[in-house]
N, C-alpha and C positions, 0 to 999 in steps of 0.2 A: 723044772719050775714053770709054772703057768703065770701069765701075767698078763692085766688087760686093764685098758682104761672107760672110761664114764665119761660122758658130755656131762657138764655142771648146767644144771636147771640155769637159764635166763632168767631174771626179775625186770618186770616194766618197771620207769618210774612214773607217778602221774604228777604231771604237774599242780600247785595249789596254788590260789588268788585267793586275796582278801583284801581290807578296807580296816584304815584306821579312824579312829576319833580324830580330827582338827579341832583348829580354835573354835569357842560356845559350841560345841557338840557336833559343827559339821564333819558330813561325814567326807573324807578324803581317800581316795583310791591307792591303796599301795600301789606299788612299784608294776609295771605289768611281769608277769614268771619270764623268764629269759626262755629261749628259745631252746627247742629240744635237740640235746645236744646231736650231729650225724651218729650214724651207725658205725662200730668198725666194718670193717673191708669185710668180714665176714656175713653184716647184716644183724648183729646181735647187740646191745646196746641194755643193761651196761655191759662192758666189753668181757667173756669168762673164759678162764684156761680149759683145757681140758683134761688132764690130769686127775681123777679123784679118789683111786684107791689103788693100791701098789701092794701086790701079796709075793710071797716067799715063804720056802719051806726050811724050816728050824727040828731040824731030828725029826723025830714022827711029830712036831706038830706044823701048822697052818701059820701064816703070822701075816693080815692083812690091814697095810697102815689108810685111814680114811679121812681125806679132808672134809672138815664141817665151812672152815673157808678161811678166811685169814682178816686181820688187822691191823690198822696203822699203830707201832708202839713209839711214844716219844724218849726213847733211849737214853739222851742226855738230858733230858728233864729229870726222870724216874732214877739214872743213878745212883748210888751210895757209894761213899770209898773210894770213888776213882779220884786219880791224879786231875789238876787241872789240865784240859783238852783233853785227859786221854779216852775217854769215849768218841769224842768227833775224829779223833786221831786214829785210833782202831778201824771205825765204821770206812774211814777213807780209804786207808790202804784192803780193805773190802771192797772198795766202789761204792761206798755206801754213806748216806748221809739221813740223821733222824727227822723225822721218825721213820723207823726200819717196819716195813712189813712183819710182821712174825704170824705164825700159821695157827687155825684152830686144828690139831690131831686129833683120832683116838687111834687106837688099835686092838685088831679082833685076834683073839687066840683060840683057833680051833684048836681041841683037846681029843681024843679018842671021846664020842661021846658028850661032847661039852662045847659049849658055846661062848666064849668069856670075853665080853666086850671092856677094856680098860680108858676109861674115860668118855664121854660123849660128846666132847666139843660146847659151843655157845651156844647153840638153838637158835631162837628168836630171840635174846635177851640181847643179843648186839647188833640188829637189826639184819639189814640183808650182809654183812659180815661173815655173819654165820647163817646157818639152816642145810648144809648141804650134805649133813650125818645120811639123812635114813634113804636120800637117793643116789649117793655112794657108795651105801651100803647093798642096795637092792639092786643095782647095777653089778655088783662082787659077786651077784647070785645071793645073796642072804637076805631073808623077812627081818623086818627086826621082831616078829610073834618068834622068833627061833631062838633068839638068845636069851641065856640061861641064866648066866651070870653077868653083872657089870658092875668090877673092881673102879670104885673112884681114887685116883692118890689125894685128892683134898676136895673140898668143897668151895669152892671161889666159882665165880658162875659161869666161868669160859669153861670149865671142867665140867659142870654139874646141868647147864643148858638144856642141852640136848634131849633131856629126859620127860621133858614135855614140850608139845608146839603146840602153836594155839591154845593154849591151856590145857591139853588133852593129853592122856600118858600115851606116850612112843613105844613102850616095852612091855605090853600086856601080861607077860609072866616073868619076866627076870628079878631074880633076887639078886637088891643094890647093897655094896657093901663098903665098907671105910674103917679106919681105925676108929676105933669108940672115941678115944681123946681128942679130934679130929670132929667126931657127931657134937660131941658135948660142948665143944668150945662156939661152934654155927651154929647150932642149934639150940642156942640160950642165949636172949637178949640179953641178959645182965651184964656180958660179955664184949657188949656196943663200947662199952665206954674203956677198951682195953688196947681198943686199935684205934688209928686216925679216922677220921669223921668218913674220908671218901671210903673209907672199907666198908660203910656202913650198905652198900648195896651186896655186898656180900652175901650176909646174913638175910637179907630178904631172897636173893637169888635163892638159896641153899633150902631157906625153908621154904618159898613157893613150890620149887622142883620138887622136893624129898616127900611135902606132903600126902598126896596120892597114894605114893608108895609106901609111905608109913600106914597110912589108913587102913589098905591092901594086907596089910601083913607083909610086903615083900622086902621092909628097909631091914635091915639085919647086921649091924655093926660088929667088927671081930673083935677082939682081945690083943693086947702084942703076943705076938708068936704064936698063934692058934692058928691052927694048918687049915689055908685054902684049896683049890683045887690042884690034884696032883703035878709037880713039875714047876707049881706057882708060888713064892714067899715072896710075902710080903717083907717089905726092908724099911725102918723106920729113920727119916730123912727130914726131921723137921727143923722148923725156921724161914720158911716161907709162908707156912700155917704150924699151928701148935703139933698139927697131927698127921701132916705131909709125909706120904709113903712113895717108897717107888716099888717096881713089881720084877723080880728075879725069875724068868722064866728059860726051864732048862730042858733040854731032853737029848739025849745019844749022844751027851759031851759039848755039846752047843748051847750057846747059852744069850739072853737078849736082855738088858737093865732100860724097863720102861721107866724113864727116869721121871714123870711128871713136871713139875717148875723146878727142878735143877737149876735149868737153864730156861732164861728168857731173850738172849741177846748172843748169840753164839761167838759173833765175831769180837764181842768184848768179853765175856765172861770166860772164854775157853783159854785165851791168852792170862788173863789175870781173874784169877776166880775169886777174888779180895774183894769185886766190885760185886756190891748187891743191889735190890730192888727195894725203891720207897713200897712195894707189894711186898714187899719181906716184913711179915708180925715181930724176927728175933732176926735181923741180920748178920749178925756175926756168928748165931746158929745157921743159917743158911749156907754162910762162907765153911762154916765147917763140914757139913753135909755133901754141901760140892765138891769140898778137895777128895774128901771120902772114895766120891762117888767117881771122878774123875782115874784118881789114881786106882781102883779096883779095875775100871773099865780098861784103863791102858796096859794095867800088868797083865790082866789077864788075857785079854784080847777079844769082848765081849763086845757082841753086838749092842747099841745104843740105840734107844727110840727116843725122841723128843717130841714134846707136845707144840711145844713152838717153834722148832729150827723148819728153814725151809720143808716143802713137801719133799716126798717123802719121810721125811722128818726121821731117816735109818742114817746107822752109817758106826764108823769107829772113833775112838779118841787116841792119840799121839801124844804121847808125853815131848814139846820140844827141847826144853830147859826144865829147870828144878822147879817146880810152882806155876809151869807153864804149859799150856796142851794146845793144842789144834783139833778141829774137826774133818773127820774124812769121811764124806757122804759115799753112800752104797753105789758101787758100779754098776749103773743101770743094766738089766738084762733081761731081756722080751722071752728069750726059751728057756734060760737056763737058770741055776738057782747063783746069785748075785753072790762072788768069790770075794 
């Protein structure tokens, strides 16, 4: 196994001044901008990991996971279901207190012949949060002109991102694809009035990004159960969106469950998978999806991608108790293929 990492682009910030209205119209000098803040120790500012893509070999194929960048999540805000404390209670014995970091992934599956990017991350839709897809990727060795295919599991705009910066399409020839029930439900305002008001960026995320691509001819939604690229099924996981997929990819007996928003919160959800996300459209569909998806991943002993769990965002699930798992991230490994 080959494995190598990416310096993550730097972002300046520039400072901004302005001036308000006072009393009868004078005008009043806001606040002066606070002072910029020092450099880390390394001279970089704001301060960036360096970490941004992580490959391994799964049977004959490729599997190289890429950070787009990550965001602060308010955990015990977003909640559903849980006990009183028990998300501040989880995140602690974590070391963790909300709001939890949680990571923007995707993951690229070289195929014999194929290119198949699952997910794009946030783009520019969450400001310098995200953006860090196409120099993570180009950094792995890969154009994004190269990729062929790119499987979304939903359409929520930390997935769907990616797919344009600056307004401009990222992926000059890849054909974008999603569960039809999944297109139809984003892609139809009528459908505004089905979620909470804050989803309502959603829908604009999904159709600004898909537009282009729709135009293009390249948006091409599948059917349930209509076969994608070989090695690839699609598995139908909704309750966090109507049409939320995650992606079964197998080869030589190996096997990896790109699980999409499964999981948002690992160190609450993996212990008690009861606890859903005010981002869940049908939460108690969500809860069922999880346990699904939890208990295949344990019995079988299938590798796990997460779009949100720390980077590299691999790793396996443990059943500890009845209704209860843990996460076991990938043993890092610089030569060899991660055991």
């Amino acid at each position: 196994m080959k494995i190598r990492h990416s310096l993550a682009l730097a972002l300046s910030v520039l400072p901004v001044s302005a001036a308000i209205a006072g009393p009868k119209g004078q005008t009043v000098p806001s606040a002066p901008p606070p002072a910029p803040p020092q450099a880390s120790p390394g001279g970089i500012w704001p301060p960036r990991q360096a970490p941004g893509y992580y490959r391994f070999e799964l049977g004959d194929f490729e599997i190289v996971a890429l950070l787009d960048g990550t965001h602060p999540f308010p955990a015990t805000e977003l909640a559903v279901g849980a006990k009183p404390g028990e998300v501040a209670s989880l995140l602690a014995q974590n070391f963790l207190t909300s709001p939890v970091e949680g990571g923007f992934s995707a993951f690229l599956v070289r195929l014999p012949g194929k290119l198949v990017l699952i997910d794009t991350g946030a783009g520019d839709l969450y400001g310098r949060d995200g953006g860090l897809l196409v120099a993570n990727l180009r950094a792995a060795g890969i154009a994004p002109e190269q990729i062929d295919e790119i499987y979304l599991t939903h359409l929520h705009r930390d997935h769907v991102g990616g797919l344009l910066m600056g307004g401009k399409v990222v992926f000059p020839r890849a054909i974008v694809r999603v569960a039809q029930g999944e297109a139809d439900f984003w892609l139809n305002d009528a459908n505004r009035g089905k979620v909470p008001a804050f989803l309502g960026s959603m829908f604009d995320g999904a159709q600004q990004c898909l537009k282009p691509y729709i135009a293009e001819g390249r948006f091409k939604p599948y059917a349930e159960g209509e076969a994608l690229a070989p090695g690839i099924t699609a598995i139908a996981a909704p309750g966090h969106t109507p049409g939320h997929h995650q992606y079964l990819v197998e080869s030589r007996g190996k096997a990896l469950l790109v699980w999409g928003d499964t999981v948002h919160v690992a160190p609450v959800q993996l212990p008690d998978p009861h606890v859903a996300m005010k981002y869940d459209t049908d939460p108690a569909a969500a809860v069922r999806s999880r346990e699904t998806a939890f208990a295949a991943a344990a019995d079988k002993g299938w590798w796990v991608a997460g779009a949100h769990i720390s980077f590299p965002g691999l790793g396996h699930v443990r059943r500890t108790a009845p209704g209860s798992y843990a996460w076991i991230p990938a043993n890092y490994a610089l030569n060899r293929m991660p055991q």
